[in-house]
C-alpha positions as CSV (number, residue, x, y, z in Angstrom):
1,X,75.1,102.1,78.1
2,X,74.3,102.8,74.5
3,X,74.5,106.5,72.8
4,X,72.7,106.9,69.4
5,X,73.4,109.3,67.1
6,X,72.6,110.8,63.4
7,X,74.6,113.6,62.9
8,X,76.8,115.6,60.9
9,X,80.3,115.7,61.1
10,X,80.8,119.0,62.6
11,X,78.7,117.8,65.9
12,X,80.4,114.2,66.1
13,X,83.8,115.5,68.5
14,X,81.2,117.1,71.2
15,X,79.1,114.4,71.1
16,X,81.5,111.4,71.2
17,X,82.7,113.4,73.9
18,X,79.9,113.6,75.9
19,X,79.3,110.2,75.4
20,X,82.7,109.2,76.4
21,X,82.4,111.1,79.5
22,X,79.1,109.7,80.5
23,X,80.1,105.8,80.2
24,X,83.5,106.9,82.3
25,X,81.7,108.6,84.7
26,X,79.5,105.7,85.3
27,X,81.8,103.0,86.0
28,X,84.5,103.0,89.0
29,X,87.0,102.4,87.0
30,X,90.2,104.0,89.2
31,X,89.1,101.0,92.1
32,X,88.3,98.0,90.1
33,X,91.0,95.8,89.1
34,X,89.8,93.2,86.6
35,X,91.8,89.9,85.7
36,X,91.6,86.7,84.2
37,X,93.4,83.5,84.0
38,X,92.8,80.3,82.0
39,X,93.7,76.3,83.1
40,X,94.8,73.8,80.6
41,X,94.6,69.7,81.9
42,X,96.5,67.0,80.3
43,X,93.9,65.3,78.2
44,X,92.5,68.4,76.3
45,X,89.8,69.8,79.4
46,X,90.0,73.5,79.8
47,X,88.8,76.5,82.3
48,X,88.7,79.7,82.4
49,X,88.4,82.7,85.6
50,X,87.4,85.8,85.3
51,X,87.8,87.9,89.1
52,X,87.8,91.3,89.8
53,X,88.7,93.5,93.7
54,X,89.0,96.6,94.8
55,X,92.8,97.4,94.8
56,X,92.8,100.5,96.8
57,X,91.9,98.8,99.7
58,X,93.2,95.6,98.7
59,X,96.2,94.3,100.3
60,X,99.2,92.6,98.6
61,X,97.8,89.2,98.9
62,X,94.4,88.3,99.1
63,X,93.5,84.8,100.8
64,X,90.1,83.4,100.5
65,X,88.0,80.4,102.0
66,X,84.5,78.8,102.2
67,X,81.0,80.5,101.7
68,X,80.2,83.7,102.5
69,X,81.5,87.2,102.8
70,X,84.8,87.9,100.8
71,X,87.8,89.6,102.7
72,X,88.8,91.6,99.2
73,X,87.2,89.0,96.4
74,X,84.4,91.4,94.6
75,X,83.8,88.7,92.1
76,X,84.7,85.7,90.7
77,X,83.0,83.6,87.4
78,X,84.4,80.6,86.1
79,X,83.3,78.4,83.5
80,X,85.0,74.8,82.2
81,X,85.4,73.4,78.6
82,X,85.9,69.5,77.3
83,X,88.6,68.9,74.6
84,X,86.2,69.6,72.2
85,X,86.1,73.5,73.8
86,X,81.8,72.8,74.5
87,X,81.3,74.5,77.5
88,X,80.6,72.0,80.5
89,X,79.8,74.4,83.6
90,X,79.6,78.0,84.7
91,X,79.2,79.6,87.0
92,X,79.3,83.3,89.0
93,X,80.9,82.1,92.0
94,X,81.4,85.0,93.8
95,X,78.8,88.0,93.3
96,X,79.2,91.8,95.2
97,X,81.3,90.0,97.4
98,X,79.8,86.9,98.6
99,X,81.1,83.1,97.9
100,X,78.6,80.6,97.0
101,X,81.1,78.0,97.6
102,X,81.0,75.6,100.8
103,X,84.7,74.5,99.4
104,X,86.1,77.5,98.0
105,X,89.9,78.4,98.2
106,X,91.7,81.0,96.6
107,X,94.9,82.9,96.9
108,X,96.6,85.5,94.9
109,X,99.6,87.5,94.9
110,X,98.7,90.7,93.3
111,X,101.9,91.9,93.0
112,X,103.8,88.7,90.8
113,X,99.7,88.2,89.4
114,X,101.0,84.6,90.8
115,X,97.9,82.0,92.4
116,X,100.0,80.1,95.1
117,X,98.7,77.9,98.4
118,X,95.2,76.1,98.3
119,X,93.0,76.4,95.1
120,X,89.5,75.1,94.8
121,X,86.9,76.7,92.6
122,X,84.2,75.0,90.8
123,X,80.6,75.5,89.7
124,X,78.8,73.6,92.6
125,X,78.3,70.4,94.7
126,X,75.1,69.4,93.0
127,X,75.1,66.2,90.0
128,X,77.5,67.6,86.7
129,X,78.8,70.4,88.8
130,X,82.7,70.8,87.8
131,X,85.6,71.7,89.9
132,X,89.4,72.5,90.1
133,X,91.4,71.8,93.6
134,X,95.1,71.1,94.5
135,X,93.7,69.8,97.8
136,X,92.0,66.9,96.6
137,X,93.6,64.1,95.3
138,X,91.7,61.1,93.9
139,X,90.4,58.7,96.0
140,X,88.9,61.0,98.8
141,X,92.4,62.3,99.8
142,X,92.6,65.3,101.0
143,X,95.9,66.7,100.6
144,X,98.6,69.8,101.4
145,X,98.4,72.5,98.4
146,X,100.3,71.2,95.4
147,X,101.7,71.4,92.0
148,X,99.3,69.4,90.5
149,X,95.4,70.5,89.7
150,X,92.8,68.4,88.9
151,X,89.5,68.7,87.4
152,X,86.6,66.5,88.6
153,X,82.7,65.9,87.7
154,X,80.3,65.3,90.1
155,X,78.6,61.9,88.9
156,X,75.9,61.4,91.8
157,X,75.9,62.5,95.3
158,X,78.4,60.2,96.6
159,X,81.2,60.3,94.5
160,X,83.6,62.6,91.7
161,X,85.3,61.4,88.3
162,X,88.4,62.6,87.8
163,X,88.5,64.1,84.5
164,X,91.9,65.8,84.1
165,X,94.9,67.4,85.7
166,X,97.8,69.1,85.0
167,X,101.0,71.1,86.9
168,X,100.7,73.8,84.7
169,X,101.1,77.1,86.4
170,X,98.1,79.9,87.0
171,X,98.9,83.1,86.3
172,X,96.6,85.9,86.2
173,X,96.7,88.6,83.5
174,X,94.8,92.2,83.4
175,X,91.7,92.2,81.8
176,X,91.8,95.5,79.4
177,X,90.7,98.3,80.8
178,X,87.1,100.2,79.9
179,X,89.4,103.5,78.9
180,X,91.1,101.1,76.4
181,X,88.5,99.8,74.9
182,X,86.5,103.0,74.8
183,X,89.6,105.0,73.1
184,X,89.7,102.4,70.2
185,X,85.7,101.9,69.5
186,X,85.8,105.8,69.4
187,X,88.5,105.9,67.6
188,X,87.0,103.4,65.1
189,X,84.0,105.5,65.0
190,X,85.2,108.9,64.2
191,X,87.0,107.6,61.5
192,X,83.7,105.8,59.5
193,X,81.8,109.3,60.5
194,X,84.4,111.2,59.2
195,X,84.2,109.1,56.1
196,X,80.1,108.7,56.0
197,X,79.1,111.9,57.6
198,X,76.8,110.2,59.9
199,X,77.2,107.4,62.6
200,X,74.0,105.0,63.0
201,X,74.9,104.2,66.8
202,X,77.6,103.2,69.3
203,X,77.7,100.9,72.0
204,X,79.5,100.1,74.9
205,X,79.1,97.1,77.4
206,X,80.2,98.6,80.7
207,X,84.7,73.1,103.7
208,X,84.0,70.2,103.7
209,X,81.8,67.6,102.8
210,X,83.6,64.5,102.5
211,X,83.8,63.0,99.1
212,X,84.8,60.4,97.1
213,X,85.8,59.8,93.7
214,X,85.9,57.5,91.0
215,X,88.9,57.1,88.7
């Protein structure tokens, strides 16, 4: 949503108001809980998660697995990063509620924001795609949920590299809230009004396939 404006002081307060009340009132923001949590291997490779659920129907723990309808998972993007930080896949892996993700796992304690049990998320099963699991070991193993993640590449159909791991720990943190956000930018903006007389504009942004792997 974007408001423009060119006015004099005396009209900013009502306006900034009205604005305010507009971009609140058109996002559900008492429902959606936003978070995000970032992965850091070894040898440099990085990712970052960005998911979101409805927490008034949400239940303390939300478990999810394979494609298809989510049980509380609205959405879920993630996106993976080389040493040198150049972004090496993304992708919006679950959209309005849906998994796109034959191997997907993912559980979360929203209460400790705590990721615990099987975790596998990744951009796709296709040539380059990228993904994080605790279940898959190299060399094809399949294995029980553990300490240790790792991050491989798909190289061709047949077979994974293994590009890095860690046993680091997950945790989730809150993503900061529209109304937060919203109170500083107008905040910001008063103040240059106050100090210009005029504003120009403000702006506001509301399983498995067997494989194998090469080490």
């Amino acid at each position: 949503m974007i408001c423009f404006f060119t006015l004099k002081t005396a009209q900013i307060a009502p306006s900034l108001a009205l604005c305010a009340t507009s971009i609140i009132a058109s996002t559900n923001l008492a429902q959606a809980a936003d978070l995000t949590f970032n992965w850091k291997g070894d040898a440099g490779y990085s990712a970052s998660f960005e998911f979101s659920y409805d927490q008034t129907t949400t239940s303390a723990i939300i478990s999810e697995s394979g494609a298809g309808a989510t049980k509380a998972l609205q959405s879920l993007n993630v996106s993976f990063f080389n040493p040198s930080q150049e972004l090496i896949g993304t992708k919006n892996e679950v959209v309005n509620g849906v998994s796109s993700n034959q191997f997907f796992e993912f559980n979360f304690d929203t209460t400790t924001g705590n990721l615990f049990g099987a975790f596998d998320v990744g951009t796709g099963s296709g040539i380059g795609d990228v993904f994080l699991s605790n279940v898959e070991a190299p060399g094809r193993i399949f294995i029980s949920p553990g300490a240790t993640s790792y991050l491989y590449q798909n190289i061709t159909p047949d077979y994974s590299q293994l590009l890095d791991s860690s046993t680091n720990q997950i945790k989730a943190s809150a993503v900061p809230e529209p109304t937060t956000v919203l109170a500083s930018l107008l905040e910001g903006v008063l103040g240059i009004a106050l100090s210009s007389n005029k504003i120009a504009f403000f702006s506001r942004k509301p399983k498995k396939i067997y494989r194998t792997y090469r080490l």
